[in-house]
Backbone as CSV, one residue per row, in Angstrom:
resi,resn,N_x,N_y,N_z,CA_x,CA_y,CA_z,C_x,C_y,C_z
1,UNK,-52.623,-9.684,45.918,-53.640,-10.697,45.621,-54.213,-11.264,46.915
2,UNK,-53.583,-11.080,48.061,-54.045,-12.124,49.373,-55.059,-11.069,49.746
3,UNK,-54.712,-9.902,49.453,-55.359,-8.843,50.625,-56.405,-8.942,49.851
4,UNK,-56.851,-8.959,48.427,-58.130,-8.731,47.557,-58.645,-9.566,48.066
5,UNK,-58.148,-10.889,48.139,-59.147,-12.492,48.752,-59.497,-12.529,50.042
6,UNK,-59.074,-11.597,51.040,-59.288,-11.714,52.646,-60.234,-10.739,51.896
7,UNK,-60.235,-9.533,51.492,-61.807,-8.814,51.573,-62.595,-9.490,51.109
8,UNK,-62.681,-10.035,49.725,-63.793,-10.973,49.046,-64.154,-11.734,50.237
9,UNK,-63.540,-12.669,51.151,-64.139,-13.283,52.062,-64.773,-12.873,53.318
10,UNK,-64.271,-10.948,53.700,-65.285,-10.655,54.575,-66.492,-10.015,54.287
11,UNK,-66.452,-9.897,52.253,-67.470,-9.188,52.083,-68.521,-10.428,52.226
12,UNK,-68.238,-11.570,51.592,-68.990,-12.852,51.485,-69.366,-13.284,52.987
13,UNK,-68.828,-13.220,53.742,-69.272,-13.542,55.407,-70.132,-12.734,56.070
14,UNK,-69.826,-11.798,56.008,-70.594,-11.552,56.631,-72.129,-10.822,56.163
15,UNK,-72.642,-11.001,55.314,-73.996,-11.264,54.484,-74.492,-12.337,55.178
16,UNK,-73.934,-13.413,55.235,-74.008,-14.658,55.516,-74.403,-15.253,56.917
17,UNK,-74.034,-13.766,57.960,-73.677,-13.467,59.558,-74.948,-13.171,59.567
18,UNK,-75.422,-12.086,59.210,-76.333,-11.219,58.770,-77.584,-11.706,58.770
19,UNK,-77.816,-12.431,57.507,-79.400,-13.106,57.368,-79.406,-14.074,58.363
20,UNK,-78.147,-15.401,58.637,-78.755,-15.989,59.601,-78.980,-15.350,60.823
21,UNK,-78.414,-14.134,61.596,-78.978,-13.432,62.744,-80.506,-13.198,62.308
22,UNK,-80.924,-12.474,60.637,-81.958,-12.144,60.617,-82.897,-13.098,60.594
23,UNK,-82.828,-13.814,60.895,-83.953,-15.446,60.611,-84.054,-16.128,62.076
24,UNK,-83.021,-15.641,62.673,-83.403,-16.274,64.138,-84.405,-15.031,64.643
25,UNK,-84.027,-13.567,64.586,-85.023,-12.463,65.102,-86.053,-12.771,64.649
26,UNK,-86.213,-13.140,63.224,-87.551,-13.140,62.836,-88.300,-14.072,63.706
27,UNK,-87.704,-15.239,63.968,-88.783,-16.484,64.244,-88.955,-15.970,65.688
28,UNK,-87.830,-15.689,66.240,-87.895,-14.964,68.226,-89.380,-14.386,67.909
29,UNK,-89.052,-12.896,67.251,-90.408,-11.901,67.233,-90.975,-12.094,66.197
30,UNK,-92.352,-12.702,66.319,-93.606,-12.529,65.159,-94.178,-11.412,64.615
31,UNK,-93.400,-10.763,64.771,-93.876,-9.349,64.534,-94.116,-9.123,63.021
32,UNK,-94.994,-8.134,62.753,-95.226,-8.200,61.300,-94.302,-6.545,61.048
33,UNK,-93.183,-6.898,60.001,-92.100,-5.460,59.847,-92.971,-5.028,58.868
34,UNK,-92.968,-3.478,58.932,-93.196,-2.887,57.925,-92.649,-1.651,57.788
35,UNK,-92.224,-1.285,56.638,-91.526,0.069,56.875,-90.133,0.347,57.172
36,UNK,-89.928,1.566,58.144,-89.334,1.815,58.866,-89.302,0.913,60.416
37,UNK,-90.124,0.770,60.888,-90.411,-0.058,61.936,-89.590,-1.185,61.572
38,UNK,-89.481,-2.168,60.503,-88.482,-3.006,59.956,-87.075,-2.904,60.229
39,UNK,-86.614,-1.914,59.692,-85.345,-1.502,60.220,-84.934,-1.450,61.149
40,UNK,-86.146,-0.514,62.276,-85.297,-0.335,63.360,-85.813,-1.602,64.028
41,UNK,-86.680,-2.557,63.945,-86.875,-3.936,64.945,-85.456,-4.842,64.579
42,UNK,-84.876,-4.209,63.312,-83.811,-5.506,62.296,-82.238,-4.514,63.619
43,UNK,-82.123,-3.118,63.672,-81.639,-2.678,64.075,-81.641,-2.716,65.609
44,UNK,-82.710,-2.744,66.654,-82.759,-3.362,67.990,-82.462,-4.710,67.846
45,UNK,-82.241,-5.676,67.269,-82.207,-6.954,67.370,-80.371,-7.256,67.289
46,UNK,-80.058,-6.571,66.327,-78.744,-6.596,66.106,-77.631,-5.582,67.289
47,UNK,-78.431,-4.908,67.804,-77.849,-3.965,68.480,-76.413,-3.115,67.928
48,UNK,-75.432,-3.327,68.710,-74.365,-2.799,68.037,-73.529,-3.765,66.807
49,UNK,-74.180,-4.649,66.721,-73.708,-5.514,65.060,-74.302,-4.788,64.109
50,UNK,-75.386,-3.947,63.930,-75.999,-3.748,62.518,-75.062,-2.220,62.164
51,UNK,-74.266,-1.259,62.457,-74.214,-0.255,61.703,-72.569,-1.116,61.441
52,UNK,-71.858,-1.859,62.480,-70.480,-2.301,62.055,-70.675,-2.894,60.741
53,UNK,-72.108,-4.301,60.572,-72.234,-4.670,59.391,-72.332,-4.255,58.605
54,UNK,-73.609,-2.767,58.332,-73.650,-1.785,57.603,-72.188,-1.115,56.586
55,UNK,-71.451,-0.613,57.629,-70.763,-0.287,57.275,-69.485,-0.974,56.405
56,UNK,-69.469,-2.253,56.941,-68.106,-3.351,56.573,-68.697,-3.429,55.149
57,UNK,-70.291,-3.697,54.756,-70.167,-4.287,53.692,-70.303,-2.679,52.490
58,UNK,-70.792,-1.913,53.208,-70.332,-0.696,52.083,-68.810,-0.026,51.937
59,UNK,-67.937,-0.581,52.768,-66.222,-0.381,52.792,-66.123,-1.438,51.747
60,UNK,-66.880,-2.060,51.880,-65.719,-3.403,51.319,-66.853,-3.623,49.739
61,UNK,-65.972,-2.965,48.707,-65.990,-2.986,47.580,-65.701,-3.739,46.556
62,UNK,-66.563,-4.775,45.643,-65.424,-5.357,45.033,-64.825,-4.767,43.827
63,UNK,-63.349,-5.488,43.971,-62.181,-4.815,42.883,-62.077,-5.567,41.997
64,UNK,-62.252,-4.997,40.824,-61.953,-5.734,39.272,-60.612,-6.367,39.350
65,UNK,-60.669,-7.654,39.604,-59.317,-8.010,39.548,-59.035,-8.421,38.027
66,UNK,-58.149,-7.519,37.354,-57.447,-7.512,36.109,-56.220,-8.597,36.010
67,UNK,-56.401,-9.329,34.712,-55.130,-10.049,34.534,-53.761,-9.405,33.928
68,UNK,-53.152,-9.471,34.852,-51.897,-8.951,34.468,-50.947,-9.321,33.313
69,UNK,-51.046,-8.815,32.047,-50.387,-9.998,31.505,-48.450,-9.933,31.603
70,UNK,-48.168,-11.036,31.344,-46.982,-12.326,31.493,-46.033,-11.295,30.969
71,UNK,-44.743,-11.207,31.407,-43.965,-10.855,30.418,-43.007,-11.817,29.675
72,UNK,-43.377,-11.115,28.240,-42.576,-11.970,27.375,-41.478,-12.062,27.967
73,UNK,-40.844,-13.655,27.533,-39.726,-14.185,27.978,-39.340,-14.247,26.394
74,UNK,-38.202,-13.988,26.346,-36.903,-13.731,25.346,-36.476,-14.853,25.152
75,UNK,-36.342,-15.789,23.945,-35.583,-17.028,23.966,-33.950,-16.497,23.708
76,UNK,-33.229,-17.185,25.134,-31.632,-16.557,24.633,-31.492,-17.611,23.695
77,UNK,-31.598,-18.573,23.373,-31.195,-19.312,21.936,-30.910,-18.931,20.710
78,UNK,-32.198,-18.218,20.730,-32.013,-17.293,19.153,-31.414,-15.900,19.664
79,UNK,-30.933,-15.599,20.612,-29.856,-14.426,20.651,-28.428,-14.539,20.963
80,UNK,-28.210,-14.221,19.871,-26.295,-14.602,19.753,-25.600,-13.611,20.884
81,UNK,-24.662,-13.951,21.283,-23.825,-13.569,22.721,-23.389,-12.394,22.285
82,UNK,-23.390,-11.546,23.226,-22.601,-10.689,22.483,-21.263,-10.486,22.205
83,UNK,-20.935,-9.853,21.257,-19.585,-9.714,20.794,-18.817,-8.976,21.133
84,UNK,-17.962,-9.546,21.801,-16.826,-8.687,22.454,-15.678,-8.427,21.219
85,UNK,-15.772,-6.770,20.709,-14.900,-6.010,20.342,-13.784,-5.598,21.224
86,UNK,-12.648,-5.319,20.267,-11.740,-5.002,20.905,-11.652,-3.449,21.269
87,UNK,-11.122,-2.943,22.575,-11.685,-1.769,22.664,-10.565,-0.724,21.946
88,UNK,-11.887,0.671,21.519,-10.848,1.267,20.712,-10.357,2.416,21.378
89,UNK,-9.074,2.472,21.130,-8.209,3.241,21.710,-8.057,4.630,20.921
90,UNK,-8.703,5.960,21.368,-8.903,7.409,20.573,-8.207,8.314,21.121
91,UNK,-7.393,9.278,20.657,-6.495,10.078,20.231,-5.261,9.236,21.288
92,UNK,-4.596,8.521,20.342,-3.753,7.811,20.145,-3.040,8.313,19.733
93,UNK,-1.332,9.070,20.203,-0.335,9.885,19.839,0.601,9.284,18.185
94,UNK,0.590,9.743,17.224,0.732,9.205,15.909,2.025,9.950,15.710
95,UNK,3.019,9.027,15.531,4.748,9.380,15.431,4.208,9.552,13.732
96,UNK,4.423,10.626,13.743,4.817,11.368,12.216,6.091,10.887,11.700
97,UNK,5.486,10.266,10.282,6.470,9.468,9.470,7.706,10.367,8.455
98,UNK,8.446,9.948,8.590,9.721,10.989,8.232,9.839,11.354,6.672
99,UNK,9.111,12.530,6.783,9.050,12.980,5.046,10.307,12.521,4.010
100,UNK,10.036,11.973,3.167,10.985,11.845,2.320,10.630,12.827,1.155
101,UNK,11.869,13.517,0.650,11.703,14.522,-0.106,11.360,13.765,-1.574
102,UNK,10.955,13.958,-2.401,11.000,13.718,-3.716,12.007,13.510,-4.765
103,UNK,12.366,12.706,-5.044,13.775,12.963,-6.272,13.350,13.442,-7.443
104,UNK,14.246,14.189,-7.890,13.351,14.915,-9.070,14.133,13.637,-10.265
105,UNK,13.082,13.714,-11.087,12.913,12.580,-12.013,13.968,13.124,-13.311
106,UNK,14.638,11.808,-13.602,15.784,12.189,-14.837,15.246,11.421,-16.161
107,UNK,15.000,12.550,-17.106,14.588,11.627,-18.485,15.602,11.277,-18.907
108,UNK,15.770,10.356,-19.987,16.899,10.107,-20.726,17.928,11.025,-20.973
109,UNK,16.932,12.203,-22.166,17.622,13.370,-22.245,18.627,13.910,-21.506
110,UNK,18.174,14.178,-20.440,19.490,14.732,-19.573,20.224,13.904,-18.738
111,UNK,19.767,12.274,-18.749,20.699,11.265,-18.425,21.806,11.563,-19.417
112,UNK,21.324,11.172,-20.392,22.437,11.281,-21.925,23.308,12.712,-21.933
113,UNK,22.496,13.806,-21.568,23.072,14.893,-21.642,24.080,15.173,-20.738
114,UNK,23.989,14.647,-19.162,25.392,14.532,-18.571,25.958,13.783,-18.654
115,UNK,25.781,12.576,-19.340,27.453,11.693,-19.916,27.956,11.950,-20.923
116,UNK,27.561,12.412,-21.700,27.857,13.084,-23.055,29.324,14.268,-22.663
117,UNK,29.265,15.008,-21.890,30.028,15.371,-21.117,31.562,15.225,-21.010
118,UNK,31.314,14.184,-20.107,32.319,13.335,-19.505,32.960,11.910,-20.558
119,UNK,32.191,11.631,-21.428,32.707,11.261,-22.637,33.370,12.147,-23.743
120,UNK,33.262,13.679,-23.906,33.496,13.896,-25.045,34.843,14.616,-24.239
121,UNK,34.963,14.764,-22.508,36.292,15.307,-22.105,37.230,13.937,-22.570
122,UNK,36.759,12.612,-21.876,37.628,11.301,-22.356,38.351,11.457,-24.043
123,UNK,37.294,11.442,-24.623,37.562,11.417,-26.140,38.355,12.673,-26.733
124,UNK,39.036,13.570,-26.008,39.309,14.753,-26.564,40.765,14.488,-25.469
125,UNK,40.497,13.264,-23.871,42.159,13.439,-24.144,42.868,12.385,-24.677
126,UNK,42.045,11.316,-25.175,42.745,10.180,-26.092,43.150,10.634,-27.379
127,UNK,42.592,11.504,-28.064,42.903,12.274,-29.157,44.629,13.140,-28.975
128,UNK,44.268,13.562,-27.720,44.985,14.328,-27.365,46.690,14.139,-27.407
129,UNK,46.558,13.011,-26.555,47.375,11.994,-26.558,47.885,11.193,-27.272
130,UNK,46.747,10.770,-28.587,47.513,10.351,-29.720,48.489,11.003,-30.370
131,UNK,48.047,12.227,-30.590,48.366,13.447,-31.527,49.841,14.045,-30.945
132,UNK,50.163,13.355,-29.713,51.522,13.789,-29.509,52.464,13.030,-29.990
133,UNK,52.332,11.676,-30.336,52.843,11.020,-31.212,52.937,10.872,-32.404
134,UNK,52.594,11.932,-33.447,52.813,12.110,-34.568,54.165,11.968,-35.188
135,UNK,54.490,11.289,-35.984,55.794,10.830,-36.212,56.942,10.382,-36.168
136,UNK,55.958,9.798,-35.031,56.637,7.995,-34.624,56.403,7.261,-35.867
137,UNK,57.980,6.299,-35.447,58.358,5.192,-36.777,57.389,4.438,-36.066
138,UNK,56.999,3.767,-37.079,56.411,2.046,-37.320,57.238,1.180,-37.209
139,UNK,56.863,0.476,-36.459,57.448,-0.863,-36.023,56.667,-2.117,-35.346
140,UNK,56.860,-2.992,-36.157,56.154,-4.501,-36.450,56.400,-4.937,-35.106
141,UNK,55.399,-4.695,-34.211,54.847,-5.376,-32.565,55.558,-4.470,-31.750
142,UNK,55.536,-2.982,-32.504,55.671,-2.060,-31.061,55.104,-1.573,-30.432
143,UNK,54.953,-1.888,-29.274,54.307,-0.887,-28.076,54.888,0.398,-27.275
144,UNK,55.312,0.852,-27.838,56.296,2.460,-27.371,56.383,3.112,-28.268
145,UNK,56.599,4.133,-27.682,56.967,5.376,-28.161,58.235,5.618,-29.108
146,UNK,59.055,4.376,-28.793,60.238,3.890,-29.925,59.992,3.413,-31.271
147,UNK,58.874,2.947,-31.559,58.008,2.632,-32.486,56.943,1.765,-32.261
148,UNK,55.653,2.123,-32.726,54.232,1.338,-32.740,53.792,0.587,-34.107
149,UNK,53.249,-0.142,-33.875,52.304,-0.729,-34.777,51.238,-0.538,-34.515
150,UNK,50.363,-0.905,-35.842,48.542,-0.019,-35.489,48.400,-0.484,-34.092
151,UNK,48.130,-1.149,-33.910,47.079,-1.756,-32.609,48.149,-1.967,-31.338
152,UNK,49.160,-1.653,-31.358,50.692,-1.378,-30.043,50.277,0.106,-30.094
153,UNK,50.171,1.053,-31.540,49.410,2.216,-30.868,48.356,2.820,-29.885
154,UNK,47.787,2.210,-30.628,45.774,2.312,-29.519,46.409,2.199,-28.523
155,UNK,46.612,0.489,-28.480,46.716,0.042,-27.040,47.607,1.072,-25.792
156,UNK,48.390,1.699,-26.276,49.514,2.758,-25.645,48.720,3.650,-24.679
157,UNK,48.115,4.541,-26.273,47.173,5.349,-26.129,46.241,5.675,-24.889
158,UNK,45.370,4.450,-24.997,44.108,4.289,-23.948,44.771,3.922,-23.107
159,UNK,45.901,3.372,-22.839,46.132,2.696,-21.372,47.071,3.848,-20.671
160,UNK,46.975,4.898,-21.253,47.499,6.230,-20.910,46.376,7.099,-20.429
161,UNK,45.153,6.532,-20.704,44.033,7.243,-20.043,43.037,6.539,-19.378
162,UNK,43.635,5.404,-19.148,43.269,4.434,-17.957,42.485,3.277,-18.215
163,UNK,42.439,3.308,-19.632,41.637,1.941,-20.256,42.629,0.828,-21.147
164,UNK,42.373,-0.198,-20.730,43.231,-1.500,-21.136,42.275,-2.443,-22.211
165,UNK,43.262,-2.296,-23.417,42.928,-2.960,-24.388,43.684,-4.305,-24.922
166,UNK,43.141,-4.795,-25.297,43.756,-6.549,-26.019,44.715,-5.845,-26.758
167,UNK,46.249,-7.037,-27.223,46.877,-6.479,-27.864,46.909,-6.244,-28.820
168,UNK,46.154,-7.263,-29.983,46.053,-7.564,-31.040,44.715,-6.966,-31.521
169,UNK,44.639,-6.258,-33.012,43.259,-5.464,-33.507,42.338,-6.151,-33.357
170,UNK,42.261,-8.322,-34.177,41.144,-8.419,-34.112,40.498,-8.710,-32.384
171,UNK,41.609,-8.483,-31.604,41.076,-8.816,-30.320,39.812,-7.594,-29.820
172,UNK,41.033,-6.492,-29.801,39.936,-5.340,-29.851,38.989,-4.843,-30.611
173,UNK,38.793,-5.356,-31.899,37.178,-5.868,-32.774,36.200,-5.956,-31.874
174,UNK,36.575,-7.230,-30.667,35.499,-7.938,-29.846,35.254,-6.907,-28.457
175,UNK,35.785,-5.934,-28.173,35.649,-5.311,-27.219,34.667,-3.782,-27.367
176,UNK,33.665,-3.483,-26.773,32.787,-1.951,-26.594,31.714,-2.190,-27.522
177,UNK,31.173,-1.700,-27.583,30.046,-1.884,-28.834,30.266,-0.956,-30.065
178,UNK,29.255,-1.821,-30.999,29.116,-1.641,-32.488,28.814,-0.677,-32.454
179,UNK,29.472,0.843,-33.770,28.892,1.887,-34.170,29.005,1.750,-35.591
180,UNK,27.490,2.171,-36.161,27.516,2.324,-37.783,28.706,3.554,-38.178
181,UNK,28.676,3.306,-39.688,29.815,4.477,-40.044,29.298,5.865,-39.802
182,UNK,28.047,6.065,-40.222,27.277,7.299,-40.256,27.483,8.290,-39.180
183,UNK,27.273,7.373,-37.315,27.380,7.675,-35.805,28.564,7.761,-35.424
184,UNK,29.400,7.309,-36.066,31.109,7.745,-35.511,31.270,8.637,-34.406
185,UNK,32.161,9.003,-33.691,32.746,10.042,-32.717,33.861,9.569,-32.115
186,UNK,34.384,10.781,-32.234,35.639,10.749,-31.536,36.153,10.319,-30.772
187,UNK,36.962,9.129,-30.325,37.282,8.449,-29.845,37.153,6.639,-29.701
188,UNK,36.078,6.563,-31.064,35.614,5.642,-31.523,36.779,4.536,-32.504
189,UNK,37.058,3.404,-32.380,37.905,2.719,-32.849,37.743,2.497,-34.121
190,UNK,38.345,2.704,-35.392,38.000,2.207,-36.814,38.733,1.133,-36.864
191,UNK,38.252,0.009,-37.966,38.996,-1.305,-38.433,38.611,-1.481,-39.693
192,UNK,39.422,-2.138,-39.909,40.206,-1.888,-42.047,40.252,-3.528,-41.658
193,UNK,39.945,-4.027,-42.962,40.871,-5.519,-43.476,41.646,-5.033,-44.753
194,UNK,42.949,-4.413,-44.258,43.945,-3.966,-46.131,43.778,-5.299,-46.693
195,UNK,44.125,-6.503,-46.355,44.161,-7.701,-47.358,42.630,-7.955,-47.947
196,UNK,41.895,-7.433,-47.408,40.443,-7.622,-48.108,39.597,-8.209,-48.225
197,UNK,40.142,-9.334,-47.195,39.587,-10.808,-46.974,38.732,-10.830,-45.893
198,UNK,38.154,-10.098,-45.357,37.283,-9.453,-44.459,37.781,-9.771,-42.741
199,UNK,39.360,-10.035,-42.751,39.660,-10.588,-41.659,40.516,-8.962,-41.030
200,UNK,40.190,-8.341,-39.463,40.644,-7.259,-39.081,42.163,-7.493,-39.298
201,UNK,43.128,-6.300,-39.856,44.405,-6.443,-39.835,45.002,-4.996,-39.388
202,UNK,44.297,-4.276,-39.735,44.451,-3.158,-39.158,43.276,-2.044,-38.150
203,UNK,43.942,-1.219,-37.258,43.235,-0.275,-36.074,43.227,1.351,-36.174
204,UNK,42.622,2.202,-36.142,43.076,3.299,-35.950,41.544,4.283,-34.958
205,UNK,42.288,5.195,-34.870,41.385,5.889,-33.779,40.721,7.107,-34.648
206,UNK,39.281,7.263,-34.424,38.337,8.087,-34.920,38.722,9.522,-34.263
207,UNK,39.148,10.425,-35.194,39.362,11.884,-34.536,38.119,12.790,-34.779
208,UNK,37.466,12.559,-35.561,36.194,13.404,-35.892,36.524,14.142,-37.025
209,UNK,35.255,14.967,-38.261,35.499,15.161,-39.139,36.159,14.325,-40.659
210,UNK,35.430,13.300,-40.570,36.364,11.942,-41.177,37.659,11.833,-41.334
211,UNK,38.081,11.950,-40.110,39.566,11.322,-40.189,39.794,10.425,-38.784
212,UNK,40.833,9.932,-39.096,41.470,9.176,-37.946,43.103,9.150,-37.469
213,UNK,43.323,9.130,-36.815,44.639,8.726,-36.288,45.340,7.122,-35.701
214,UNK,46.270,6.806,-36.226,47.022,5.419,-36.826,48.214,5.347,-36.417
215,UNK,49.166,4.280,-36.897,50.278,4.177,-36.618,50.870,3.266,-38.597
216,UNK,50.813,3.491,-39.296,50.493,3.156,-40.591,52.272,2.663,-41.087
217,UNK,52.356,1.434,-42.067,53.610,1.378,-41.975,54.385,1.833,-42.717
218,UNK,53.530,2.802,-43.316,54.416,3.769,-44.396,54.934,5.321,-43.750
219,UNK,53.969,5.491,-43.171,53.994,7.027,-42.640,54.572,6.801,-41.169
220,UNK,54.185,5.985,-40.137,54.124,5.867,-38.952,52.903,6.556,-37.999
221,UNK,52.736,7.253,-36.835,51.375,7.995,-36.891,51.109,8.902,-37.365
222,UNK,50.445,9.422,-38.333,49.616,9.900,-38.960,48.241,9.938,-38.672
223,UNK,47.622,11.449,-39.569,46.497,10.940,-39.603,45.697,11.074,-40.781
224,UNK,44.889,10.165,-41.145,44.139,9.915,-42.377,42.941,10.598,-42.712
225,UNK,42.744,10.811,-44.063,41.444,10.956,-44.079,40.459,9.695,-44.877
226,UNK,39.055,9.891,-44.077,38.429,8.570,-44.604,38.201,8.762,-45.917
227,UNK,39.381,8.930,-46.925,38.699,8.331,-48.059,38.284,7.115,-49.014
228,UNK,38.771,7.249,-50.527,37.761,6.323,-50.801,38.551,4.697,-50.912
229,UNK,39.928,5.289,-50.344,40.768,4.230,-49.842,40.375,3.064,-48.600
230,UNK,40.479,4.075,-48.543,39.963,3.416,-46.773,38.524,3.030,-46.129
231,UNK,38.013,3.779,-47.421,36.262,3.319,-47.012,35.964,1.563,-47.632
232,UNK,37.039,1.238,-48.961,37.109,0.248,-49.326,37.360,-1.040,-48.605
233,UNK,38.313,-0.747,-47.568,38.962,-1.920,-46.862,38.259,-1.697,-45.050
234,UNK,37.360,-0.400,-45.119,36.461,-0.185,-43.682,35.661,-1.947,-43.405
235,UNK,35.906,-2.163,-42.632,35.032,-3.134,-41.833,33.882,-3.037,-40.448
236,UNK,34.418,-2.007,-39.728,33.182,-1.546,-38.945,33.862,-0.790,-38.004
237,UNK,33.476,-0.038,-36.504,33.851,0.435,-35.288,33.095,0.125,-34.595
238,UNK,33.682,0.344,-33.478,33.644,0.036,-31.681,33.660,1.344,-30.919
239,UNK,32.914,1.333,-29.996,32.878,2.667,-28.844,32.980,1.583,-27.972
240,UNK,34.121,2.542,-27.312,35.410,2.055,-26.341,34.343,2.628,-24.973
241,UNK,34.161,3.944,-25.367,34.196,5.007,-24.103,32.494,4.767,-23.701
């Protein structure tokens, strides 16, 4: 911008140099210019000033001075800071998580189907075991092999195959859960009220095929069949196992 304004001012000066030199020649010489003769009297007068002038003012051109425009200024106000993320960290070594195999899934079915098993070995050696006592005397609160009573039987029995029962029938009433008559199995506890009064008085052990095995005080152990004796004075069973 300075250098455009120093030319503007030597183009403007010296015009200015110029006519007043040409106005003093004129009045010096009265001469009447015409022509060419003009020039060169304007050109002897100036001597070596007129081709420098000549020339300065055809160098010196004027330049369109253009407005530059402004650059937009950005309000940081309305520009939010930037956000510093956290930096991300890529191929990042990944400890492989320790396969766990699958368990293979147990339905009931074959839940039931392997205890079934191991219950019907139990129930086949309590049977077993009863049945070696066949004809043992009866005897009123025995627990041996010298003589039993119903429920001194059981109790013998199972605690010969590692299960401990109350001494008394209606005790063991309250022990294992309820089975209808229909579901019976072997090894399943039957209970009789002989007096009829619906109070347990007697025990015997479910052998399968409707019968059971007892300690009875006529026979001693024996074993019965469920008939229509005994279905009379039936009161319910228990699964022990």
């Amino acid at each position: 911008m300075k250098t455009i304004l120093n030319k503007m001012g030597t183009f403007l000066f010296l015009p200015v140099v110029s006519a007043f030199l040409l106005v003093i020649i004129i009045t010096a010489v009265p001469t009447t210019v015409e022509g060419d003769s003009s020039a060169k009297t304007i050109q002897k007068a100036m001597g070596d000033l007129y081709p420098k002038a000549i020339q300065t003012a055809e160098a010196v051109v004027p330049v369109e001075v253009k407005n530059t425009p402004e650059l937009e200024t950005t309000s940081t106000a309305s520009t939010p800071p930037p956000t510093t993320s956290a930096p991300v960290i890529t191929n990042r070594p990944v400890t492989p998580k320790a396969q766990v195999s699958p368990q293979p899934s147990r339905s009931s079915n074959s839940l039931t189907s392997a205890i079934a098993p191991a219950q019907t070995s139990k129930a086949s050696a309590i049977i077993a075991t009863g049945k070696q006592y066949i004809g043992v005397k009866y005897l009123y609160g025995g627990t041996t092999p010298s003589g039993f009573d119903c429920s001194g039987f059981v109790q013998y029995v199972f605690a010969k195959n590692g299960i401990n029962l109350p001494r008394v029938s209606r005790d063991q009433y309250k022990v294992g859960t309820s089975v209808s008559f229909s579901n019976l199995k072997p090894g399943d506890l039957v209970f009789f009220s002989l007096a009829k009064n619906g109070v347990v008085d007697h025990v015997g052990i479910y052998v399968g095929n409707g019968q059971f095995i007892n300690a009875s005080s006529s026979k001693g152990v024996t074993i019965y069949t469920l008939g229509t004796y005994w279905k009379s004075a039936y009161l319910g069973a228990r699964s022990i196992l």
